[in-house]
C-alpha positions as CSV (number, residue, x, y, z in Angstrom):
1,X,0.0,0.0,0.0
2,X,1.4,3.3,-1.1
3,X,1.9,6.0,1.7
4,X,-0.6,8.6,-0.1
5,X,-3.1,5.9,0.1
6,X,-2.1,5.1,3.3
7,X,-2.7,7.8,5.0
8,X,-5.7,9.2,3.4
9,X,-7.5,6.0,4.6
10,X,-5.9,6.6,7.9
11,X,-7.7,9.7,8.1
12,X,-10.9,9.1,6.7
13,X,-10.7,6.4,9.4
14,X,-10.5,9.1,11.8
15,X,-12.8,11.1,10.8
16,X,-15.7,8.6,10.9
17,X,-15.7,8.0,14.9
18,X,-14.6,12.5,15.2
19,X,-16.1,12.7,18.3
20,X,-14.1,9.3,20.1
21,X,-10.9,10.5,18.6
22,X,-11.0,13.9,19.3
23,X,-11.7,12.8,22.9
24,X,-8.6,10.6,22.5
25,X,-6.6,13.5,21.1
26,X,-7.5,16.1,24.1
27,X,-6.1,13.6,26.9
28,X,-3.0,12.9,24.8
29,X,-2.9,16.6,24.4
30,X,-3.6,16.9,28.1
31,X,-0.7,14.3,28.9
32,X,1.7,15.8,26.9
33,X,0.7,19.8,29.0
34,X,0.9,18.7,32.3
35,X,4.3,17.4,31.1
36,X,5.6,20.6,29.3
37,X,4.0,22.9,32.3
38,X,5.8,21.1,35.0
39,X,9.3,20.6,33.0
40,X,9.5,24.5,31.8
41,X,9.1,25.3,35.6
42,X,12.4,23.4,36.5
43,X,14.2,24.2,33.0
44,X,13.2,28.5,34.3
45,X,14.3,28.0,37.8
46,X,17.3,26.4,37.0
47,X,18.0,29.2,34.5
48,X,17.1,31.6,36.9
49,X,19.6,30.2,39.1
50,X,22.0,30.1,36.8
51,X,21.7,33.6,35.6
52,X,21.7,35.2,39.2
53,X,24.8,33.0,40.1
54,X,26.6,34.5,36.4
55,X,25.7,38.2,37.2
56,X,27.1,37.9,40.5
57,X,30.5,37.0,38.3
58,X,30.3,33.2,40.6
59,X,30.6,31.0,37.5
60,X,32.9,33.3,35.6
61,X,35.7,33.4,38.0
62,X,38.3,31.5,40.0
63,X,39.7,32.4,43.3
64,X,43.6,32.0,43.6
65,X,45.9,31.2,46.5
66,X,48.9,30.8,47.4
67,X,50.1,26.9,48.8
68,X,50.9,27.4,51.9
69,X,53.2,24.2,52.7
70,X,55.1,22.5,55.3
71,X,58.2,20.6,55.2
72,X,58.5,17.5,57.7
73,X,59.0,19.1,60.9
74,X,56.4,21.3,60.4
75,X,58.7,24.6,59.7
76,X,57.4,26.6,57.3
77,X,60.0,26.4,53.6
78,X,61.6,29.1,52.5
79,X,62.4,30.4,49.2
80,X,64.7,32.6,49.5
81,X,69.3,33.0,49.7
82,X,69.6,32.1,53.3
83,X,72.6,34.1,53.7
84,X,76.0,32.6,55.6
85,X,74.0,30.4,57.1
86,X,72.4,28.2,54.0
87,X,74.9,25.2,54.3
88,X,74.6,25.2,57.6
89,X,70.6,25.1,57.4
90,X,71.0,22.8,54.6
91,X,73.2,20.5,56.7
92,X,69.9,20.6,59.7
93,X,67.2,19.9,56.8
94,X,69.8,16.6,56.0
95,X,70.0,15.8,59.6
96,X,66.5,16.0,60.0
97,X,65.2,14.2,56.8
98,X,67.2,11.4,57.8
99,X,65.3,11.1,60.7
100,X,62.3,11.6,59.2
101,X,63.0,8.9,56.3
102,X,60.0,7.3,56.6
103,X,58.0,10.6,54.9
104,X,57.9,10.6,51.6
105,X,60.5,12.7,49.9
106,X,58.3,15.7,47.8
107,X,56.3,16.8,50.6
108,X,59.6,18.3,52.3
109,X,60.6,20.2,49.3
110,X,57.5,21.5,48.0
111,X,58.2,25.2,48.1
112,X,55.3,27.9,48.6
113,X,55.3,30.3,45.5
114,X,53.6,34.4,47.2
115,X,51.1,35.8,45.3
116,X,52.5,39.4,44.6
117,X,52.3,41.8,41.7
118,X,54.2,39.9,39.1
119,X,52.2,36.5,40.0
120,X,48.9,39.0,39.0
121,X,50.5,40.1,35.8
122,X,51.3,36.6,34.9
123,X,47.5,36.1,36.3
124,X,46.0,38.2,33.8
125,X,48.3,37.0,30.2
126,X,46.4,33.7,30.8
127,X,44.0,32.5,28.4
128,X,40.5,33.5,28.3
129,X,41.3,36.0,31.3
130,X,40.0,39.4,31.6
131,X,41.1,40.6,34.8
132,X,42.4,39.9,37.9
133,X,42.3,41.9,41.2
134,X,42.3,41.5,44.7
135,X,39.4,42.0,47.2
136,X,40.6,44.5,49.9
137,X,38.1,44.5,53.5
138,X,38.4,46.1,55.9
139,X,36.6,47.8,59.5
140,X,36.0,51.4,58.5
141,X,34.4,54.3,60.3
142,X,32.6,56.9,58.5
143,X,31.9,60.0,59.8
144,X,28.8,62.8,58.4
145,X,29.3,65.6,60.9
146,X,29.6,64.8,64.4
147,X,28.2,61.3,64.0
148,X,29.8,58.2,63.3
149,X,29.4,54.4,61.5
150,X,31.7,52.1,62.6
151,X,31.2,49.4,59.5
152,X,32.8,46.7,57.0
153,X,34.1,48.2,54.0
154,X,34.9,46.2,50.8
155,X,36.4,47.0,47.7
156,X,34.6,46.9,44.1
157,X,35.7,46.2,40.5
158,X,34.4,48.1,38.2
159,X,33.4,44.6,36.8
160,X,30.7,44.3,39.9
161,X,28.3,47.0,38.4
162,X,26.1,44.5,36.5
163,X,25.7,42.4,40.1
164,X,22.5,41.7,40.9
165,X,23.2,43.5,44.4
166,X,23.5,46.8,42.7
167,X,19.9,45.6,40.9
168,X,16.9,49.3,42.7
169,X,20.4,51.0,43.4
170,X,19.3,54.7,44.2
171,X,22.3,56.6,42.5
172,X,24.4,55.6,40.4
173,X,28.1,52.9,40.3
174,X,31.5,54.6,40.4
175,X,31.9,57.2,37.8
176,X,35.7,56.4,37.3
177,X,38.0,53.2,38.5
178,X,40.0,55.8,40.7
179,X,37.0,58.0,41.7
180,X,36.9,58.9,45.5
181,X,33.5,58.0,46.0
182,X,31.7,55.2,48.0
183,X,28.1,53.3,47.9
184,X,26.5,53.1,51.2
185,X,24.3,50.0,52.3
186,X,20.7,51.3,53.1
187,X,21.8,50.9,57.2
188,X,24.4,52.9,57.1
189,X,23.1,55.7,55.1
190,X,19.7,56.0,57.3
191,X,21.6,56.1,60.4
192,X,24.2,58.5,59.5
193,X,21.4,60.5,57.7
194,X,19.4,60.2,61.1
195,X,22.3,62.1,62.5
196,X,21.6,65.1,60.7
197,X,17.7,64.7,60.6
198,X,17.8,64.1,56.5
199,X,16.4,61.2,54.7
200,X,18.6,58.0,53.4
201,X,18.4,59.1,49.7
202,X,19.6,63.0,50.9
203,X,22.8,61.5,51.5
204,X,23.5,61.1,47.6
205,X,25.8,63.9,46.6
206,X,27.1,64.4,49.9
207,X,31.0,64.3,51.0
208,X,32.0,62.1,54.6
209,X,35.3,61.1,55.8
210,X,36.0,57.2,55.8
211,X,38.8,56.6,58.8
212,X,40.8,53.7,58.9
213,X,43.4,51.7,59.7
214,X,46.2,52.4,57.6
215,X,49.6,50.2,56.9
216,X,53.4,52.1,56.7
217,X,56.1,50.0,56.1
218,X,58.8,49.5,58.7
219,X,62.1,51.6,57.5
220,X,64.7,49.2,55.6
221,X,67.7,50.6,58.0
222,X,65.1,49.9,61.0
223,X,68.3,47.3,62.1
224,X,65.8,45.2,63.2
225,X,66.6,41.3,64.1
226,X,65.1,38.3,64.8
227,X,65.8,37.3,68.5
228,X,68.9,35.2,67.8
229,X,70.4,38.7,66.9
230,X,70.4,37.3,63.0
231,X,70.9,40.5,60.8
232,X,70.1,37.6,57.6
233,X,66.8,37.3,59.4
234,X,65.9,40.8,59.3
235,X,62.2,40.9,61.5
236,X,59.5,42.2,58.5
237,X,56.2,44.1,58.9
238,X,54.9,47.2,59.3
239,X,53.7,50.2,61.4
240,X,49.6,50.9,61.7
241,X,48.9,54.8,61.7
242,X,45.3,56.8,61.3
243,X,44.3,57.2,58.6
244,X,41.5,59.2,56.8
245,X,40.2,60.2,53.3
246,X,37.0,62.3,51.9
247,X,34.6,60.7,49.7
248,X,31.7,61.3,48.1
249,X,28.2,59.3,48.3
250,X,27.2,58.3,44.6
251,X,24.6,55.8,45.4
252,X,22.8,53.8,47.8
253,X,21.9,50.3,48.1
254,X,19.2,47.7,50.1
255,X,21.4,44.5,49.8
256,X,23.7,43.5,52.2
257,X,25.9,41.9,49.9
258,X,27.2,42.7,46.5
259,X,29.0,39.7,45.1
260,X,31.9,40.2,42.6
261,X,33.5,37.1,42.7
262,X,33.9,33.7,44.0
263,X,35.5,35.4,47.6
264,X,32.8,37.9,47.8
265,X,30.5,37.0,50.6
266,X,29.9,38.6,54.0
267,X,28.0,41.9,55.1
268,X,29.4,45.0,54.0
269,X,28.3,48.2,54.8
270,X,30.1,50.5,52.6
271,X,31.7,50.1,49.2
272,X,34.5,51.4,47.4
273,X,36.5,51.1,44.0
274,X,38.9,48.3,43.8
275,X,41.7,51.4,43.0
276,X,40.9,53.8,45.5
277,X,41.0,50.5,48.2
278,X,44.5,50.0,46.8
279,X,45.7,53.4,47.1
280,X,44.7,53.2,51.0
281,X,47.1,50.6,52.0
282,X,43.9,49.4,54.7
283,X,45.4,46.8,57.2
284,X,43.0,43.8,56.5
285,X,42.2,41.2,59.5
286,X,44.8,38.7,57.5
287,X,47.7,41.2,57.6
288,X,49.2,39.0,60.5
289,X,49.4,36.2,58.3
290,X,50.6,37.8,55.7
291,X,53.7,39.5,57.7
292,X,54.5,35.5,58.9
293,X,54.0,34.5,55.0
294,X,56.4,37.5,54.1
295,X,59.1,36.2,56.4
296,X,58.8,33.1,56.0
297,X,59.1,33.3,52.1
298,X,61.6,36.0,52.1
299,X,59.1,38.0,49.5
300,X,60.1,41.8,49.3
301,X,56.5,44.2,48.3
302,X,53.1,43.4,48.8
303,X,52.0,40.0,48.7
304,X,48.1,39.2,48.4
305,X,46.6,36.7,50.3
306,X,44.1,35.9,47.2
307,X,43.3,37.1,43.7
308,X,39.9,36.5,41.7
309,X,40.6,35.9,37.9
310,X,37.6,36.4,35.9
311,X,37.2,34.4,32.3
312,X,35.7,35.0,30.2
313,X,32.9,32.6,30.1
314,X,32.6,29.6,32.7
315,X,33.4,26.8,29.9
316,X,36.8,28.5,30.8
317,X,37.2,28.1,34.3
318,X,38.3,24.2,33.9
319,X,41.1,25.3,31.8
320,X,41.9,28.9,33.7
321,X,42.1,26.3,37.2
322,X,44.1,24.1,35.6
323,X,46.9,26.9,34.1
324,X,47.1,27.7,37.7
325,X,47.4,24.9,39.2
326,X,51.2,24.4,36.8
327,X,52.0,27.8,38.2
328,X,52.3,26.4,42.1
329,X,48.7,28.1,42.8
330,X,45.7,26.7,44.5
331,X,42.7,27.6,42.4
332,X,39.0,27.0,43.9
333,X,35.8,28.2,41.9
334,X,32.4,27.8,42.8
335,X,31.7,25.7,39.7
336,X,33.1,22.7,41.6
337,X,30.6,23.4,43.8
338,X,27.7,23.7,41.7
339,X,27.7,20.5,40.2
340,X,26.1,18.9,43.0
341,X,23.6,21.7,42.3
342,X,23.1,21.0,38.6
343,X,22.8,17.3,40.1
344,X,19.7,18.4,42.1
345,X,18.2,20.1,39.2
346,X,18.6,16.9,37.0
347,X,16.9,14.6,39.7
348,X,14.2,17.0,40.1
349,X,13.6,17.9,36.1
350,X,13.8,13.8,36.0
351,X,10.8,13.5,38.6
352,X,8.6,16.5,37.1
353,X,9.1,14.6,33.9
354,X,7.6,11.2,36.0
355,X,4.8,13.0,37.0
356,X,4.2,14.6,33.9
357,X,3.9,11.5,31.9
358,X,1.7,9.8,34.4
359,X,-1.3,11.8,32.2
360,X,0.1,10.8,28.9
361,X,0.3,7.3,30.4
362,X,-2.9,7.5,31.4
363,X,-3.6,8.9,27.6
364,X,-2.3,6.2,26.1
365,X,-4.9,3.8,27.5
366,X,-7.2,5.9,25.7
367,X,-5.6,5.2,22.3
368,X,-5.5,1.8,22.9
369,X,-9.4,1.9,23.9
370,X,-10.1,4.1,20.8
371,X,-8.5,1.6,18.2
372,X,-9.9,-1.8,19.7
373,X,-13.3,-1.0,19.4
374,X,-12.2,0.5,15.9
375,X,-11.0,-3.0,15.1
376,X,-14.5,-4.1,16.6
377,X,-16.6,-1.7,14.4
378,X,-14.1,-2.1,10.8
379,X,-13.9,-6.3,11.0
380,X,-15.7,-6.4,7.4
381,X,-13.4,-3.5,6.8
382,X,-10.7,-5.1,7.2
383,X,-11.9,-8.4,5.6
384,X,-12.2,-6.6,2.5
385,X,-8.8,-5.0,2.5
386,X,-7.6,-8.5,3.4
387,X,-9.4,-10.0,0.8
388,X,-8.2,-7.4,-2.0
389,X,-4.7,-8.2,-1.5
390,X,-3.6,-6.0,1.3
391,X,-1.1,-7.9,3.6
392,X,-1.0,-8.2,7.3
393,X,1.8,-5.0,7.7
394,X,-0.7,-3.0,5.6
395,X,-3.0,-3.6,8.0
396,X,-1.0,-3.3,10.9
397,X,0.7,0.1,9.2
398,X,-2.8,1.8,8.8
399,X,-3.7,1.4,12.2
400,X,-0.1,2.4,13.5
401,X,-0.7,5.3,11.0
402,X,-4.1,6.8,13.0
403,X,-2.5,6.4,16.3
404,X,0.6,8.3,15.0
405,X,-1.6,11.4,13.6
406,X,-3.5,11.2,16.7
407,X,-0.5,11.3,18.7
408,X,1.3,14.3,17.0
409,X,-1.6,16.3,16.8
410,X,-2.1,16.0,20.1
411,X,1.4,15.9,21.2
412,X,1.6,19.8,19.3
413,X,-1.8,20.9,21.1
414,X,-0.6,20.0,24.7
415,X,2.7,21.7,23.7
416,X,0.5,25.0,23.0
417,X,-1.2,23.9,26.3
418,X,1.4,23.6,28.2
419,X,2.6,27.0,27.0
420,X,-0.1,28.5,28.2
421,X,-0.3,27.1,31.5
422,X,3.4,28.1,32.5
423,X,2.3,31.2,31.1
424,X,-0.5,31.8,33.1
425,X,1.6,31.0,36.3
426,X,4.4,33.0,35.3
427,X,2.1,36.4,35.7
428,X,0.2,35.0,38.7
429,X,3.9,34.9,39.8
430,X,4.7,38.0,38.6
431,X,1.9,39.5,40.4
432,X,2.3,38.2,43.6
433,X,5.7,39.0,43.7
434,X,4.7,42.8,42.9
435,X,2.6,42.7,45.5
436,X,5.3,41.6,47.7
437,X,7.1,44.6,46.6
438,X,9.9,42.2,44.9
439,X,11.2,42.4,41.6
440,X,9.0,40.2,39.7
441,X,11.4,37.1,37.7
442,X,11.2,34.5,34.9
443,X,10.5,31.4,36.8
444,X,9.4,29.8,33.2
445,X,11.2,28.6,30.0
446,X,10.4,26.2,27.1
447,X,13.3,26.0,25.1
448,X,12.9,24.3,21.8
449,X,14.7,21.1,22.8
450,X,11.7,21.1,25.2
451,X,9.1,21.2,22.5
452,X,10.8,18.4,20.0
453,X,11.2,16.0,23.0
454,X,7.4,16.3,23.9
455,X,5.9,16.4,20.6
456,X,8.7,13.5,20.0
457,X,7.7,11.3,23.3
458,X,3.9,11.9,22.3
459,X,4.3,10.2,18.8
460,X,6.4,7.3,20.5
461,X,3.8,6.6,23.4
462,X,1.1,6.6,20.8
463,X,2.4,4.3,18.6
464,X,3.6,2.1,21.5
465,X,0.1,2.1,22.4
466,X,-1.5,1.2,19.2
467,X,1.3,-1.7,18.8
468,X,-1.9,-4.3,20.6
469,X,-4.3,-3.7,18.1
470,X,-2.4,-3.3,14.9
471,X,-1.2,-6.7,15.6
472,X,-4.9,-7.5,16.4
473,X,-6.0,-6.5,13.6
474,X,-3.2,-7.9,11.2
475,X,-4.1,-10.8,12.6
476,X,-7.8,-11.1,11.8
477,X,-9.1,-13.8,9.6
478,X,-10.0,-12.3,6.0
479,X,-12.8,-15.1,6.1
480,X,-14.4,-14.8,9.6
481,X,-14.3,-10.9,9.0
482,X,-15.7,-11.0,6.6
483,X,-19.0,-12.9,7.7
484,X,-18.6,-10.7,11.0
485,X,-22.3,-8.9,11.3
């Protein structure tokens, strides 16, 4: 049997019993919705994760440290010319690796490599980098007046003004990398508006004074020794003096946080640029480890106690981690992190997807129903056919044929369907976020993979369900159909 004649028959088949087969078609189409609704729900939130997580620059960057490492008797190594004393020091690390000989050999000669200025230029020539910069915070207190906010102040790339943190900022970001201004979180500005018996938002345009802790190195002729009276071991750190600088308020925001970067987590309450923080030369709380890191590596200039290298997509943070891992660095990015989250996602898209096709399940019992009693009503039918010449796969093909249209017509309606109920939750959503007085979101997506597969998994379950009576009917007798009353 020809395909043309195939399927005209197949639908002049359907067309005879409209009302049965449109019934039929509306729960397959109703199957294949509830499907579509609930799977473009987790496909949007998962999006809407994933898009919150990339403004906030935590997929597109890597946080780098140095390797802080230990020889075998716990003594910090050192890289640098030990002076007189070297052989002699040599001689001890001998003595003592002997006696510790049952530790393997590399994990008393690994040597810590600082993170300093030339370790960030050599950061940024990577591959697929687009900057790197250190995250400088810091206890302020900033003074309007008389009054005073004694807060956390952290440093911003200019990067960081697409974060969603920044997302209702009254103001506006940093009009320059090296502009003396600063964002205020919504505390801060009320109280140190209440000071002055103004409103929060009056406080845009308006110059303070940020005090802080400031750093001054320790003079190189200082003469300073370690307390063996070693000149080679010069003692290194520096001197903490007051410090102070006027900036100007450019904006002012409600969130607490305002992520630029895999380190970028904690409650700040002021917020600088990345260049002015640098300029300050701020003692940070991990200054003290940073003096001990500094004399024990024998490092001269600053040394950082992390960088955050932005790529510039994620599918380049596997590669960016590795490069820095070859360069002696310990690399840590929150995509590690998230694939136990794209884990949960999976599960829970898998088990929407269960419940989803429970109703085409339950459609396909209809298909099967619909067709047997068409084989019931269509015995002479098919006698005649039979008798005519057409063989048992024509049979079986023209009844595989009306499931299959079935099936895709209404595998596309419960696609439009489904549509429309994600739709219609998105704005009841929408609204009731509004309401809320939150920003309203895209909880919803069907992406076009999403309408092939259903339209695709309707067609299969329909013609898996009319497999039972095209083989019925194939295998009717041509005889005792045809004296079937």
């Amino acid at each position: 049997m020809k395909m043309g004649d195939l399927t005209e028959l197949a639908t002049q088949n359907l067309r005879e019993a409209i009302l049965r087969n449109s019934l039929t078609t509306v729960g397959i189409a109703v199957g294949v919705a509830s499907l579509v609704a609930m799977l473009s729900l987790g496909v949007g939130l998962q999006q809407l994760i994933n898009r919150r997580l990339e403004r906030n620059g935590l997929f597109d960057t890597v946080l780098v440290r140095p390797r802080t490492t230990f020889n075998a008797t716990g003594q910090i190594r050192r890289n640098r010319d030990f002076g007189s004393n070297r052989d002699n020091d040599r001689a001890d690390n001998r003595n003592q690796n002997n006696r510790q000989g049952d530790l393997p050999r590399d994990l008393s000669n690994i040597v810590t490599r600082p993170l300093d200025k030339d370790s960030r230029r050599e950061l940024a020539q990577l591959p697929h980098v687009l900057e790197v910069y250190p995250e400088f915070r810091f206890t302020g207190d900033l003074r309007f007046g008389e009054a005073g906010h004694l807060t956390q102040v952290t440093s911003l790339p200019q990067s960081a003004s697409s974060s969603d943190g920044l997302e209702g900022m009254q103001g506006h970001f940093f009009s320059a990398p090296g502009a003396h201004e600063i964002i205020l979180q919504a505390d801060a500005a009320s109280d140190l508006a209440d000071s002055q018996h103004l409103q929060p938002a009056d406080m845009l345009g308006k110059d303070l004074v940020l005090r802080y802790a400031g750093r001054e190195p320790l003079p190189a002729n200082s003469g300073s020794r370690d307390r063996n009276g070693n000149p080679d071991d010069a003692l290194t750190g520096f001197s903490i003096i007051s410090s102070r600088i006027t900036l100007r308020v450019v904006g002012i925001v409600d969130a607490e946080t305002v992520a630029s970067g895999a380190n970028a987590f904690g409650r700040s309450g002021a917020y600088v640029p990345l260049a002015v923080a640098e300029e300050l030369g701020v003692v940070q709380g991990n200054d003290m480890g940073e003096v001990v890191r500094e004399s024990a590596l024998g490092g001269n200039g600053l040394h950082y106690s992390n960088l955050t290298v932005r790529v510039e997509r994620p599918a380049d943070v596997p590669a960016v981690e590795e490069s820095v891992r070859q360069m002696g660095y310990a690399p840590f990015s929150l995509l590690d992190l998230t694939r136990n989250l794209r884990r949960l996602f999976a599960i829970l898209d898998m088990l929407l997807g269960i419940f989803g096709s429970l109703a085409l399940a339950v459609a396909s019992l209809g298909i099967i129903n619909t067709l047997v009693m068409a084989i019931l009503e269509r015995r002479r039918e098919i006698g005649v056919l039979k008798a005519l010449g057409a063989s048992d796969k024509d049979v079986r093909q023209l009844f595989f044929a009306e499931a299959g249209v079935m099936g895709l017509i209404g595998g596309a309606g419960g696609v439009v369907l489904g549509w429309g109920i994600g739709r219609l939750i998105q704005l009841g959503t929408n609204y009731y976020l509004r309401q809320q007085q939150i920003p309203a979101e895209n909880i919803w997506s069907v992406p076009v993979w999403l309408v092939a597969a259903a339209i695709a998994f309707s067609l299969l379950v329909s013609l898996g369900a009319g497999l039972y009576p095209a083989s019925r009917a194939a295998r009717l007798d041509p005889v005792e159909a045809l004296r079937y009353e």
